[in-house]
Gaussian input, Z-matrix of N, CA and C with variables (Angstrom, degrees):
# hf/3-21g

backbone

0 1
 N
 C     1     B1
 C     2     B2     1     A1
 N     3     B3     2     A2     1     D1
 C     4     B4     3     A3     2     D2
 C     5     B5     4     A4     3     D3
 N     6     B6     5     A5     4     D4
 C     7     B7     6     A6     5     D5
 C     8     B8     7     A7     6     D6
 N     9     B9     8     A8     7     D7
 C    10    B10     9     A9     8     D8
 C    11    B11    10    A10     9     D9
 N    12    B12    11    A11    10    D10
 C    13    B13    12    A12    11    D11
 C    14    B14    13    A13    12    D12
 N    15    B15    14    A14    13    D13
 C    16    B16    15    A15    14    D14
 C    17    B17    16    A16    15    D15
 N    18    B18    17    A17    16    D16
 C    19    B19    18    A18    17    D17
 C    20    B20    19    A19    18    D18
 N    21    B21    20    A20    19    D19
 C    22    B22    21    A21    20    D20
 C    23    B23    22    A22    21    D21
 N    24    B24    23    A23    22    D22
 C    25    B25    24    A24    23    D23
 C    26    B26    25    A25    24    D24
 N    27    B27    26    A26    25    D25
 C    28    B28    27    A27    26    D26
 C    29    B29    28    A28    27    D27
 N    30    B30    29    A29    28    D28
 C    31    B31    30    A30    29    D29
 C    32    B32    31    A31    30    D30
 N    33    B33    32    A32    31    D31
 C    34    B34    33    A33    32    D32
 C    35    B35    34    A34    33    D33
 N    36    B36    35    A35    34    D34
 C    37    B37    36    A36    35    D35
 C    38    B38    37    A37    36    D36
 N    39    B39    38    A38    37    D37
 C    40    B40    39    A39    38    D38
 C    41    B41    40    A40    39    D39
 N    42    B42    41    A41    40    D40
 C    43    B43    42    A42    41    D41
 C    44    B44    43    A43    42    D42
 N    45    B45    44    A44    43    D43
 C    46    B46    45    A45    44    D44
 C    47    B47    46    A46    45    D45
 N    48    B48    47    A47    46    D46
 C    49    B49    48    A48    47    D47
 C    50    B50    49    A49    48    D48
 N    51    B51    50    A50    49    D49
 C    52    B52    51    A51    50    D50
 C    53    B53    52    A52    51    D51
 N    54    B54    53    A53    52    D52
 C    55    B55    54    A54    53    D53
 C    56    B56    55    A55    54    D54
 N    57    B57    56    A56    55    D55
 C    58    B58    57    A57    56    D56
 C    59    B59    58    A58    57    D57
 N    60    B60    59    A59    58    D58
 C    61    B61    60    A60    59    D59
 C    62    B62    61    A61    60    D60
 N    63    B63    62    A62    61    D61
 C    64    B64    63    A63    62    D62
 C    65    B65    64    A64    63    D63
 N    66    B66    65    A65    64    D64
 C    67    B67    66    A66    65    D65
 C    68    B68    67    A67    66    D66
 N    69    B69    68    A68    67    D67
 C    70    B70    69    A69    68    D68
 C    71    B71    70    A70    69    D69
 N    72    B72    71    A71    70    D70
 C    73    B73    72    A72    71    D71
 C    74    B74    73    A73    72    D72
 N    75    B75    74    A74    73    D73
 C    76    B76    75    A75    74    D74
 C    77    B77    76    A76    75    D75
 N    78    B78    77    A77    76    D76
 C    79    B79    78    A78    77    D77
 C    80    B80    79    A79    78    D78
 N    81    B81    80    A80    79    D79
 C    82    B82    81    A81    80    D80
 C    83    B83    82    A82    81    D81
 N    84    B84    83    A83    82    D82
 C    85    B85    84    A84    83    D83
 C    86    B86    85    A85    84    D84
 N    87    B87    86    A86    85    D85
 C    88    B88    87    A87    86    D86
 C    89    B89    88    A88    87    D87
 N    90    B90    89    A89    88    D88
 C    91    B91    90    A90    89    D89
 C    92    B92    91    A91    90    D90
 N    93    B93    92    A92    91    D91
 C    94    B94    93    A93    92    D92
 C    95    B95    94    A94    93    D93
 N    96    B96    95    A95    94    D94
 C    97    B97    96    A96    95    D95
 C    98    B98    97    A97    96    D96
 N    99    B99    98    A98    97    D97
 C   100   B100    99    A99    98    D98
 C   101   B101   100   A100    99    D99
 N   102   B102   101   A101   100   D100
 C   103   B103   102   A102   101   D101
 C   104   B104   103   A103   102   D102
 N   105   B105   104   A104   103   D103
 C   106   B106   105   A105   104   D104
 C   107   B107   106   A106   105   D105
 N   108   B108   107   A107   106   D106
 C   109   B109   108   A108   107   D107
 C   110   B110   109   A109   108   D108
 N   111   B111   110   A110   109   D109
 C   112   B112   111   A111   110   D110
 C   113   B113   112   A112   111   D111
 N   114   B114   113   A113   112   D112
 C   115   B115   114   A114   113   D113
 C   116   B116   115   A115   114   D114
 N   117   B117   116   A116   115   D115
 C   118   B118   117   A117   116   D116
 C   119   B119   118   A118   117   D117
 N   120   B120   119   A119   118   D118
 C   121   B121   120   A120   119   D119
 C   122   B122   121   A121   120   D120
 N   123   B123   122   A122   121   D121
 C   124   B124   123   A123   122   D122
 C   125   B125   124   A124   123   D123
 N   126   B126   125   A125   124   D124
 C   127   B127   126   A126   125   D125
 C   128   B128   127   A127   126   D126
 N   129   B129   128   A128   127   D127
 C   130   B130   129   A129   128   D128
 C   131   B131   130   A130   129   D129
 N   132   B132   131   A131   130   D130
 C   133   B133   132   A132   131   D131
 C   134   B134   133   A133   132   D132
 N   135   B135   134   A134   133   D133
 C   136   B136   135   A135   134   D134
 C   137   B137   136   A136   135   D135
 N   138   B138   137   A137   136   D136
 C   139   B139   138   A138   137   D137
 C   140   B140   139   A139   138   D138
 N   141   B141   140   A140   139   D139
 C   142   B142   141   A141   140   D140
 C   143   B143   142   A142   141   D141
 N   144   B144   143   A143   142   D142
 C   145   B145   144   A144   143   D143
 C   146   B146   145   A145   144   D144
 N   147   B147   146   A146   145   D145
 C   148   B148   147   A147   146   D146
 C   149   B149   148   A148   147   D147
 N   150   B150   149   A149   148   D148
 C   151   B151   150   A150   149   D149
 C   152   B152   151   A151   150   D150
 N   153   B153   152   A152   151   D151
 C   154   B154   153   A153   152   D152
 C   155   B155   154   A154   153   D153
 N   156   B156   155   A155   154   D154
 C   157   B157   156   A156   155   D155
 C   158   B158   157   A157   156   D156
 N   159   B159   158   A158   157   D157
 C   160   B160   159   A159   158   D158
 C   161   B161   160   A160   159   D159
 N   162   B162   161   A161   160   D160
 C   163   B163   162   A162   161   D161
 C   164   B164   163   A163   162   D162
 N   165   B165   164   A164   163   D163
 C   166   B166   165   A165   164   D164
 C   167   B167   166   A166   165   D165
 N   168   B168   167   A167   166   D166
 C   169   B169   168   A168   167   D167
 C   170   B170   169   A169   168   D168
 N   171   B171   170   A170   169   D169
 C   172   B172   171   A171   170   D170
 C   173   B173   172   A172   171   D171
 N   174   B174   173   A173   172   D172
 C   175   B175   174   A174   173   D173
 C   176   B176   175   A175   174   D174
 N   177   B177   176   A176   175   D175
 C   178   B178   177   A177   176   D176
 C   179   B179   178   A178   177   D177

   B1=1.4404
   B2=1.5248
   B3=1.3404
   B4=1.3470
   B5=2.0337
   B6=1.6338
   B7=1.7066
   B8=1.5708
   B9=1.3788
   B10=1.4166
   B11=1.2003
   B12=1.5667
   B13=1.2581
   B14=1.1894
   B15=1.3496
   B16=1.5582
   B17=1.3871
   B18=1.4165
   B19=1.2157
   B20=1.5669
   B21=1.5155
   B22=2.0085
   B23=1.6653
   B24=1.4933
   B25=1.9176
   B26=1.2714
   B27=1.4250
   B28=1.1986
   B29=1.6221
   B30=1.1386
   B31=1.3163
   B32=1.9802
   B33=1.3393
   B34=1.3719
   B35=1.5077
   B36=1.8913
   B37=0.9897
   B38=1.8299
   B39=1.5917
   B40=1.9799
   B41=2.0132
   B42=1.5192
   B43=1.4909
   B44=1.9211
   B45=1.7627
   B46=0.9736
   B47=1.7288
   B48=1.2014
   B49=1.9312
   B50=1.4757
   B51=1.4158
   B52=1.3130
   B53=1.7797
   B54=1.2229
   B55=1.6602
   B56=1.8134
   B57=1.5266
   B58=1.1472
   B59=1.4467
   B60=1.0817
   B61=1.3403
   B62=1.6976
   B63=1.1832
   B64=1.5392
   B65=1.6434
   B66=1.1134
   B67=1.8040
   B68=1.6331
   B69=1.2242
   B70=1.4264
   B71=1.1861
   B72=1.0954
   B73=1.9464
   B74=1.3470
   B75=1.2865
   B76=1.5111
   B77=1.5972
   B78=1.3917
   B79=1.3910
   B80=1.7109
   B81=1.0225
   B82=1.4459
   B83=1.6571
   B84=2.0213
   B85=1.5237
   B86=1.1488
   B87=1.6318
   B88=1.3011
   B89=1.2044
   B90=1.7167
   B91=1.2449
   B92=1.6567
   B93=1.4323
   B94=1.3485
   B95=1.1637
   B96=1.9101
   B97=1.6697
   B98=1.2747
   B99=1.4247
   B100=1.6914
   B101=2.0145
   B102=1.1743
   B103=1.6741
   B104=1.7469
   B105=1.7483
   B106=0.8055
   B107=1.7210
   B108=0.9057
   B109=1.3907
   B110=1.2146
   B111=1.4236
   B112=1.3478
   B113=1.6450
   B114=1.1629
   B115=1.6096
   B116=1.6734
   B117=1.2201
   B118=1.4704
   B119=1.1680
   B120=1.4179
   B121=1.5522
   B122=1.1143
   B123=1.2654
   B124=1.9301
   B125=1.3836
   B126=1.3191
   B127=1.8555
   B128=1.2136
   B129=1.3985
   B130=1.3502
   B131=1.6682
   B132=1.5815
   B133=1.6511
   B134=1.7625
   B135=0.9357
   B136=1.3142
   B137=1.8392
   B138=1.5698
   B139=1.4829
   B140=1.6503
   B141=1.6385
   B142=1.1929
   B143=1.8341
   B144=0.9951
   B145=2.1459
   B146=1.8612
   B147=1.6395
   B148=1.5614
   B149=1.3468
   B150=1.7418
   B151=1.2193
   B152=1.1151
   B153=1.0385
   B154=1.6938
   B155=1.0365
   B156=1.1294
   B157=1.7129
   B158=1.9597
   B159=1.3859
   B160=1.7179
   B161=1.2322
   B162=1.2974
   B163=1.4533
   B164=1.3487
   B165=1.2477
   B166=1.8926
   B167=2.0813
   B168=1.3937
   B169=1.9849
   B170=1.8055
   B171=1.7792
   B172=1.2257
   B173=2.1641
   B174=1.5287
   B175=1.2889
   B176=2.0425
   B177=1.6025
   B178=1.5201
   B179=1.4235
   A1=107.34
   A2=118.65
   A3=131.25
   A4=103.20
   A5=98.71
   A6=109.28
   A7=101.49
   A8=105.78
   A9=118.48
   A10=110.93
   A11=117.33
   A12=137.96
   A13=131.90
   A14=135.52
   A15=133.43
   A16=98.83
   A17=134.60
   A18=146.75
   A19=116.94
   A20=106.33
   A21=112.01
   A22=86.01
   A23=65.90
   A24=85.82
   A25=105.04
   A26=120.32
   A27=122.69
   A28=124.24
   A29=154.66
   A30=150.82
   A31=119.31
   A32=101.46
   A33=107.63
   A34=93.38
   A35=139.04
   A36=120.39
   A37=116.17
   A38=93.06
   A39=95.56
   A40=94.02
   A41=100.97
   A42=120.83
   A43=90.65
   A44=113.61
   A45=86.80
   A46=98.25
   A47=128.91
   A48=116.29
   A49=89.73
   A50=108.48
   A51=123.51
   A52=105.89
   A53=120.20
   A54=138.58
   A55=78.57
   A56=91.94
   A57=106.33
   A58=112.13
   A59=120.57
   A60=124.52
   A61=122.40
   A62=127.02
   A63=129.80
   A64=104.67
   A65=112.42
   A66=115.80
   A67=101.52
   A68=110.16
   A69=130.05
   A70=131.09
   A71=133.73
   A72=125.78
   A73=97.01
   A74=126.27
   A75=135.91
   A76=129.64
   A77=137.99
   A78=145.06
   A79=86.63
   A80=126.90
   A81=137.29
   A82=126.12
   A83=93.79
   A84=108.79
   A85=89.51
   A86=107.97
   A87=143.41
   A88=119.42
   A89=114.71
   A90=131.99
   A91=113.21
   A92=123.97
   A93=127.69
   A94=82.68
   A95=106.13
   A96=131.78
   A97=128.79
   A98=93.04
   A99=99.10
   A100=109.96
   A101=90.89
   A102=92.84
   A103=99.40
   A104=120.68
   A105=130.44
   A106=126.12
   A107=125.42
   A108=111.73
   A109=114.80
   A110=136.22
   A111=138.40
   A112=124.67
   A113=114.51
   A114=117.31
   A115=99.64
   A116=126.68
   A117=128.18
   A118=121.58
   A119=144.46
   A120=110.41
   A121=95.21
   A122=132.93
   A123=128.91
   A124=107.79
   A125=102.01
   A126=100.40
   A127=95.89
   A128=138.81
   A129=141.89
   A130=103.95
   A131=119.43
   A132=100.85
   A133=109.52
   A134=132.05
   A135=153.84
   A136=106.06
   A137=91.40
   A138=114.67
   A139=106.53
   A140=124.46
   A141=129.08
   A142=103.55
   A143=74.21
   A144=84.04
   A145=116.89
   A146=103.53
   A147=84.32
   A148=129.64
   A149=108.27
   A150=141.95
   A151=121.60
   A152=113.51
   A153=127.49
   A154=123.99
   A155=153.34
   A156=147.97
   A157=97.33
   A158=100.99
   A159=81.35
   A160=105.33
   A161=102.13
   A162=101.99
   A163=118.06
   A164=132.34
   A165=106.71
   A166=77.37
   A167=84.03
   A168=106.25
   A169=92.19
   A170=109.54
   A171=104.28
   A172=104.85
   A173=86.38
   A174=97.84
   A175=108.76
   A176=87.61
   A177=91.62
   A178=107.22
   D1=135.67
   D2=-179.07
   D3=-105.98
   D4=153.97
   D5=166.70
   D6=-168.48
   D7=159.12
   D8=162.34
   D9=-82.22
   D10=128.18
   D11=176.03
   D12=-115.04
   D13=109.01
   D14=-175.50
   D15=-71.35
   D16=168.80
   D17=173.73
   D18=-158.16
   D19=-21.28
   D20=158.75
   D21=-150.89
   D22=175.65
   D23=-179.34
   D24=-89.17
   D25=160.97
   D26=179.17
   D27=160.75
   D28=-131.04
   D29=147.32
   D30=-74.99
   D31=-160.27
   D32=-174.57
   D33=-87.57
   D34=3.30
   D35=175.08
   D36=-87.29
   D37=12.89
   D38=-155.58
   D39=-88.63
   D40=-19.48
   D41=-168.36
   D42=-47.50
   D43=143.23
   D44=166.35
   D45=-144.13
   D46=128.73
   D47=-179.28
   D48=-76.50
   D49=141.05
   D50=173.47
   D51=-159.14
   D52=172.24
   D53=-166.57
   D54=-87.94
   D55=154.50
   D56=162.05
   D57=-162.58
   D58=155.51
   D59=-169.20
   D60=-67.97
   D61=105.20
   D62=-174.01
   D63=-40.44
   D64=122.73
   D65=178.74
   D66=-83.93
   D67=145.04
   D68=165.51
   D69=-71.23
   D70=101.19
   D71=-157.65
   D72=-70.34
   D73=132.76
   D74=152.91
   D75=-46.72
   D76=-160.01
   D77=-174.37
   D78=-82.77
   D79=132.07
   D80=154.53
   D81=76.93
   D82=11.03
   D83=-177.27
   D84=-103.59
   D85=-173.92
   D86=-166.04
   D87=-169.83
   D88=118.95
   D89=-173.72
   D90=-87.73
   D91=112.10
   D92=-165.43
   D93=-111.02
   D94=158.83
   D95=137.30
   D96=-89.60
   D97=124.54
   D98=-174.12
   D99=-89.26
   D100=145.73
   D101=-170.97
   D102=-103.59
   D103=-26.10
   D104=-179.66
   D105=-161.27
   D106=146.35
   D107=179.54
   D108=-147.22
   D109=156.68
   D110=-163.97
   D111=-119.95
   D112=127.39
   D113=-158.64
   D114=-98.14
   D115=133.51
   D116=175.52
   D117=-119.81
   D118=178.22
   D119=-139.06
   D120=-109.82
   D121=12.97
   D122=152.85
   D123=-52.66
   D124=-31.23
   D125=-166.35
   D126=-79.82
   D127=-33.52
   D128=-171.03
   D129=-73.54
   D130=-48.65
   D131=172.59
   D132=-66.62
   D133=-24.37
   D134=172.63
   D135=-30.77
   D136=-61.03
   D137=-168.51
   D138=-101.40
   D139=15.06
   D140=-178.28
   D141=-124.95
   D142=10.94
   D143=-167.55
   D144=74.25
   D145=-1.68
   D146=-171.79
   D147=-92.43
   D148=27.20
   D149=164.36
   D150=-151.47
   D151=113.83
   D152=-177.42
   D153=-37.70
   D154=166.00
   D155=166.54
   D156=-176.69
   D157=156.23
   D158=167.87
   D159=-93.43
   D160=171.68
   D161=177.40
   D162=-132.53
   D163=120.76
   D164=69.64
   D165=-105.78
   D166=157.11
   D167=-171.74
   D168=-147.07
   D169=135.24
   D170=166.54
   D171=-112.07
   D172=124.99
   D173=-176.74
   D174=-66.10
   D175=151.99
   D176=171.48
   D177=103.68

């Protein structure tokens, strides 16, 4: 499984595609495939430092 991953703050160069480990659905979840997903501009102060988050955080 692939995602974009922040790891510091910084511009659209900090974005990074990397492997990540397939999560395990819990009692009464469900593990979907996403074909696409949409970033809104919280995620963008998010990934600029002008809102905190820890990091590394995958936006979206």
């Amino acid at each position: 499984m692939h995602a974009i991953r922040v790891h510091q703050v910084g511009g659209p160069e900090v974005l990074r595609y990397e492997s990540v480990e397939r999560p395990s659905p819990g009692a009464g979840q469900a593990l979907v495939q996403l074909e696409a997903t949409g970033i809104n501009f919280l995620e963008v102060y998010q990934r600029t430092g002008l809102y905190h988050v820890p990091l590394p955080f995958t936006p979206g």
